[in-house]
N, C-alpha and C positions, 0 to 999 in steps of 0.2 A: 799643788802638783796633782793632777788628773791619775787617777785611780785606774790599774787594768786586772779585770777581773774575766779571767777566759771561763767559757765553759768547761771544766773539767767533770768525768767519768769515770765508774767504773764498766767494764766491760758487758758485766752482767746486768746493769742497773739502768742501760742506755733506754730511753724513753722509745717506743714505734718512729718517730721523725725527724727523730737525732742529726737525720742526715741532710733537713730540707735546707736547701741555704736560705730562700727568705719563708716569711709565711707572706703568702699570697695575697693582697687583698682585692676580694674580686671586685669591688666598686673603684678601685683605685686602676686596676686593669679596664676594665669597659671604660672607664674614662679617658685611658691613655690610647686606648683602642680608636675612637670615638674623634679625639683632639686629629692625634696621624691621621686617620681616611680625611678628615676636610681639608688636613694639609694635601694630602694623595689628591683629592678630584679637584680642588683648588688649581695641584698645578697640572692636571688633565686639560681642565678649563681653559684655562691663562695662560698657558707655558710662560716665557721670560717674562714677560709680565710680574705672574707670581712671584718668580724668583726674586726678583728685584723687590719686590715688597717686603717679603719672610726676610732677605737679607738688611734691609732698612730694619725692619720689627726687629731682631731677635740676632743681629751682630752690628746693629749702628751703623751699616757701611749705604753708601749712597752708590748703587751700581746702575750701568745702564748696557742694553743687548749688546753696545759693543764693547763695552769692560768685564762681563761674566767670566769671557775667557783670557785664560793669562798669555802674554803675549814674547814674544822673546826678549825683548827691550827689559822685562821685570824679571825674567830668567840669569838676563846678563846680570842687574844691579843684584840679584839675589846674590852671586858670589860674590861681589863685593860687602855684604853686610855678615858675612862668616866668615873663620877663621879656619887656614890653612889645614889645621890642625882638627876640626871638624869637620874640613872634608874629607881627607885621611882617613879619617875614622869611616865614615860612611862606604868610601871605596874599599876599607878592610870588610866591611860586614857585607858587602857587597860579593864581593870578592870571594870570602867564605859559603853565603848562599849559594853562587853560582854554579859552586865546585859541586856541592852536595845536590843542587838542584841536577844537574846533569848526570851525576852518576844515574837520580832515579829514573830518566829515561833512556838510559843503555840500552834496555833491552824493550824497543820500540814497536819491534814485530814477531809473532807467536805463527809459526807454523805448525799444523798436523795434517798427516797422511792417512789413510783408513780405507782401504778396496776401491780404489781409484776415484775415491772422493778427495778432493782436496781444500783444505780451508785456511784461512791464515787471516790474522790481526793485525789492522794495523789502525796507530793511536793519528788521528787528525787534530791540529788544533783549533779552536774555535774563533768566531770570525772577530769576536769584542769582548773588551772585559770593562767593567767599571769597578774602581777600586776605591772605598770610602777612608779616607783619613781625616781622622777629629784634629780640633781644633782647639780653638780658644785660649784658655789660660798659657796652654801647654804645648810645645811641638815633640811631632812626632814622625822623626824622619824613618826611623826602624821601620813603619810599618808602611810604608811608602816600598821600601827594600822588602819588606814581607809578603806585598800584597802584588806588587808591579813586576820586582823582576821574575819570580817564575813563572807569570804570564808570558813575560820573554822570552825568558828561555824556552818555555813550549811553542814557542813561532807565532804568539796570536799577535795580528799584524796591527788590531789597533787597540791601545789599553789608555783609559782615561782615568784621571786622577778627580775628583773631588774631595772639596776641602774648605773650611769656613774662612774670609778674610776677617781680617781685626777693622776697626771703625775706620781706619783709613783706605779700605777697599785692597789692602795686600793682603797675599798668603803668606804663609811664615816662610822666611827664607831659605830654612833648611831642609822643608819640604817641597820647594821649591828647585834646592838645588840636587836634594835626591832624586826627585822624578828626575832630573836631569838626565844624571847617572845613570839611571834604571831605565831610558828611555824610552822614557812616558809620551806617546804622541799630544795627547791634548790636559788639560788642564783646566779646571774653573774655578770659580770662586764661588761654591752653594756647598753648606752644609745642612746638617739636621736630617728630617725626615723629606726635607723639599728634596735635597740632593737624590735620596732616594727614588724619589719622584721622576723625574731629571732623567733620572739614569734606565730606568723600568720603562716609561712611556715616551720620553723623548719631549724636548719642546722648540722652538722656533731656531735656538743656536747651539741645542744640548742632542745630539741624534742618539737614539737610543741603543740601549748594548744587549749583548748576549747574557750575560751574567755578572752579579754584584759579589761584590767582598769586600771583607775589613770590619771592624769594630766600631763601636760606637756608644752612645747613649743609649737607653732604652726606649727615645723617640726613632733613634737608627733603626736599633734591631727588632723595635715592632712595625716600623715600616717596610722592611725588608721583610718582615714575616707575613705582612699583607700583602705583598707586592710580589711574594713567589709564587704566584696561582699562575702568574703571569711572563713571568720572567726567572731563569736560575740563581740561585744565590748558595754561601757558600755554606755555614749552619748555622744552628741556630746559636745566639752568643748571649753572653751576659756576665755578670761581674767575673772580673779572673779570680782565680785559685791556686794555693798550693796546700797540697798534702805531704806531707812527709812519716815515712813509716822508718821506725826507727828502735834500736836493741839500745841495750847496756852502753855499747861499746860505742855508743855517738855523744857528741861535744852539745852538751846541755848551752855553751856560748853560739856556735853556729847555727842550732835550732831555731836560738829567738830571734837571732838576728833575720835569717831566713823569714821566719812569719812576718816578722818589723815590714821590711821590704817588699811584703806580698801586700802587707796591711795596707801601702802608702797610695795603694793604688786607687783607694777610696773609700767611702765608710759601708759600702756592700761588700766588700769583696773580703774573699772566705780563706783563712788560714787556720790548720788545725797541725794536730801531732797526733798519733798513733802508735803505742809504743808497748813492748812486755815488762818494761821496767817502773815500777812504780818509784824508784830514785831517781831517772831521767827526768819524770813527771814532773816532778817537784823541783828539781833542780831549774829545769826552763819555767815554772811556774816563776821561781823567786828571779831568774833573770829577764821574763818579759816584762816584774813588776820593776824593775831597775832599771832597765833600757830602754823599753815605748817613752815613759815620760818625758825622758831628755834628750830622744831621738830627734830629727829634722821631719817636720810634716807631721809633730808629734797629735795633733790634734786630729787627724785624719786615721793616724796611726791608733793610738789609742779610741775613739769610737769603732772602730773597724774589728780589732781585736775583741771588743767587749760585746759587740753584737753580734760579731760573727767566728770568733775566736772559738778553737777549744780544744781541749788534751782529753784521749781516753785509752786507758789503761787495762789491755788485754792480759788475760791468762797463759794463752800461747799463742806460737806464732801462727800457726794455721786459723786461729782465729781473726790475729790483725790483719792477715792475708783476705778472710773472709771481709770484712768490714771495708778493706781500702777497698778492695774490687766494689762494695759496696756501693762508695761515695763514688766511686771512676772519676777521680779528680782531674782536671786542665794538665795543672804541671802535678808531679809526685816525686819528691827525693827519694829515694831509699838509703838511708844511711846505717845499715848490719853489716854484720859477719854472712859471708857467700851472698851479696848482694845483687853480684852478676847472676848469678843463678836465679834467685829469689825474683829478678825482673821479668826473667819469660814467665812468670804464673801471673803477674799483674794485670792489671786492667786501668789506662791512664790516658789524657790525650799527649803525654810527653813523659817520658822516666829519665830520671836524674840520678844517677849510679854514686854513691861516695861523697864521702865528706869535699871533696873540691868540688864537686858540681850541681852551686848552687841554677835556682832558678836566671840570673842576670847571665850566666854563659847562654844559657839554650835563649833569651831573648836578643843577646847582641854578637856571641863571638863562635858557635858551635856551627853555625849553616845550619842547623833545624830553623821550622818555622814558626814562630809564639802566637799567630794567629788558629787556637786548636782549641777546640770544640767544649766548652762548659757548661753547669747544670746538669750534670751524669751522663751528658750526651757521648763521652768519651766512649760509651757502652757497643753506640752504631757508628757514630765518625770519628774520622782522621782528622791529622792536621792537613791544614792548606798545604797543596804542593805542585807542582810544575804539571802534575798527572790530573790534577783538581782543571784544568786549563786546560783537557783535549780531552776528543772523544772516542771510543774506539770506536772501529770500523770492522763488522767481519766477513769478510769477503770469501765467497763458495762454488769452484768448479765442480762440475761430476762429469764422470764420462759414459756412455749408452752402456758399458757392462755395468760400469759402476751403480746405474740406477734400476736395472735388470738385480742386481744382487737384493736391494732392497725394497722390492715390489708388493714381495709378499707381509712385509709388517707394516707400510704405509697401509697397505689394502686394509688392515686388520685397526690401523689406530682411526683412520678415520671413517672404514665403516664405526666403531665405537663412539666416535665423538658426531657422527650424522652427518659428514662434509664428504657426500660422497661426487662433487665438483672438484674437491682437491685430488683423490683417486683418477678422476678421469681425467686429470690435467698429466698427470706421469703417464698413465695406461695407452693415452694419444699419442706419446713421443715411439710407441712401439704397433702402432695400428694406421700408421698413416703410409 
């Protein structure tokens, strides 16, 4: 039976970098850096071409410019290869995002008034979206629903899905039949950092988009990090996270299960505890060494934990306060006493209130979005959201008193700044 041995702390004792999720290594980054760009100018060079090659290399499929893209014929047999009862499913999470997705643009346009100046916002949405969903092993229709329908909901008229086929030149069906759902105008069969590619520059059957989103590989999101000098994308990503900050008064059983399931998501990704109780500590100590081992995916589970696992045990709460803002975790529980309260001082890319709200609500059944910002990014970005998908616009009347009232301070800011073109530009609307 495989051993789990998390990083455990004392609060006082935390090492300077306690907090870094991996340790970097930079020969192993230039390298990955290096591998992406020949993929990036490869399919500069080549468009479908390449595509069809990286997808022969590196998913066995034999594709040709007119199979890249999926067709409705593989749309229809797509619902035939799921169950009724997985579509349900989809259309509830569906259904739930929508709701949420809408409320946050209610309130669409911002007017102000000011000495007969007049100004007012308003949010445009943008022309294209391309949305990245992995592949492989695994489907993952959730992010198909995470990534496509707020695009929808913001009105952007054309949202393209990428996604890797398996050796038979299919997409998975259920990402298939969620674009569906979510409807997704186009679809193809390129994943990796080619897809990337794809979607940034465009190639003979792929027309390029306005901005990228979605999760991926670390071939993804360094292609995406290469490729935003040039094109919008959404942040920057990398292995998910959950933290959870927690008192006396939390379930030492829910805790480990919780990290369990943060674990499974693969042997990066970073689960910790945060706690004032040196009894909880322990408590979940002796239950992640009883549960990872004879969990499902326990081999994933348990490396995951052990490299990137850990408990540390604060003196008080304004301290664990200090350290969680610290790390600015993806998702954060909080499971204390006045927990509502204790959530407006955090800093998260998602807060999870109370013993029933684990991380698997906010990924499938809350209408938040689990596509949210990690690596302490939660610091400057948001999650994805239907607002992530349009741009504002801010549109400015004046009228001749109105620009009579403010004569005298333009004259002033831009004699200061040495643009005396821009003075002369107002001064003419009253000398002609």
């Amino acid at each position: 039976m495989q051993e789990v041995r998390v990083r455990v702390y004392k609060s006082k004792e935390l090492p300077l970098n306690w907090f870094k999720r991996q340790q970097v290594d930079q020969k192993d980054t230039a390298d990955l850096e290096a591998s992406v760009k020949a993929i990036l100018n490869q399919v500069k060079k080549d468009g479908d071409k390449a595509l069809i090659e990286f997808a022969c290399k590196f998913d066995k499929a034999t594709l040709t410019p007119n199979t890249l893209k999926v067709n409705v014929d593989e749309v229809k047999e797509a619902y035939q290869k799921v169950t009724q009862e997985q579509i349900k499913a989809i259309e509830f999470m569906n259904a739930r995002v929508s709701a949420f997705q809408k409320q946050l643009l209610n309130q669409k346009e911002t007017k102000f008034f000011n000495e007969e100046i007049a100004v007012r916002t308003v949010l445009q949405p943008i022309e294209s979206v391309g949305c990245y969903v992995p592949g492989g092993q695994a489907a993952y229709p959730s992010t198909v629903v995470m990534t496509a329908l707020p695009a929808k909901i913001a009105g952007v008229p054309r949202i393209v899905v990428c996604s890797p086929s398996d050796a038979q030149g299919k997409v998975n069906p259920l990402v298939l039949v969620a674009s569906d759902i979510c409807g997704v105008n186009e679809i193809y069969k390129v994943g990796g950092a080619q897809a990337i590619a794809a979607l940034a520059y465009g190639t003979q059957t792929i027309a390029a988009v306005q901005k990228i989103v979605g999760p991926g590989s670390k071939y993804v999101t360094m292609a995406k990090v290469l490729a935003s000098t040039d094109v919008a994308i959404d942040m920057p990503a990398g292995p998910s996270e959950v933290l959870i900050l927690a008192d006396e008064s939390a379930d030492p059983d829910l805790i480990a299960y919780d990290m369990i399931s943060q674990a499974e998501h693969g042997t990066d990704s970073v689960a910790g505890l945060i706690t004032t109780s040196q009894k909880l500590s322990e408590a979940v100590q002796d239950k992640l060494s009883k549960l990872a081992p004879d969990s499902p995916r326990r081999e994933k589970v348990v490396n995951s934990l052990t490299k990137y696992g850990f408990i540390i045990t604060c003196e008080s709460l304004n301290e664990a306060v200090k350290l969680t803002n610290d790390f600015a975790a993806e998702h954060l529980e909080v499971i204390t006493e006045n927990a509502a309260q204790l959530a407006e001082k955090l800093v998260a890319g998602l807060i999870l209130i109370g013993s029933y709200s684990p991380v698997a609500l906010s990924d499938y059944a809350s209408g938040t979005n689990h596509v949210l910002p990690t690596g302490g990014f939660a610091k400057a970005f948001s999650g994805l959201s239907a607002i992530d998908f349009m741009r504002r616009v801010s549109i400015a009347e004046c009228s001749k008193a109105g620009l009579e009232k403010i004569r005298k301070p333009v004259k002033v800011l831009t004699d200061t700044e040495d643009l005396p073109n821009h003075y002369r530009a107002v001064e003419a609307r009253f000398t002609q």
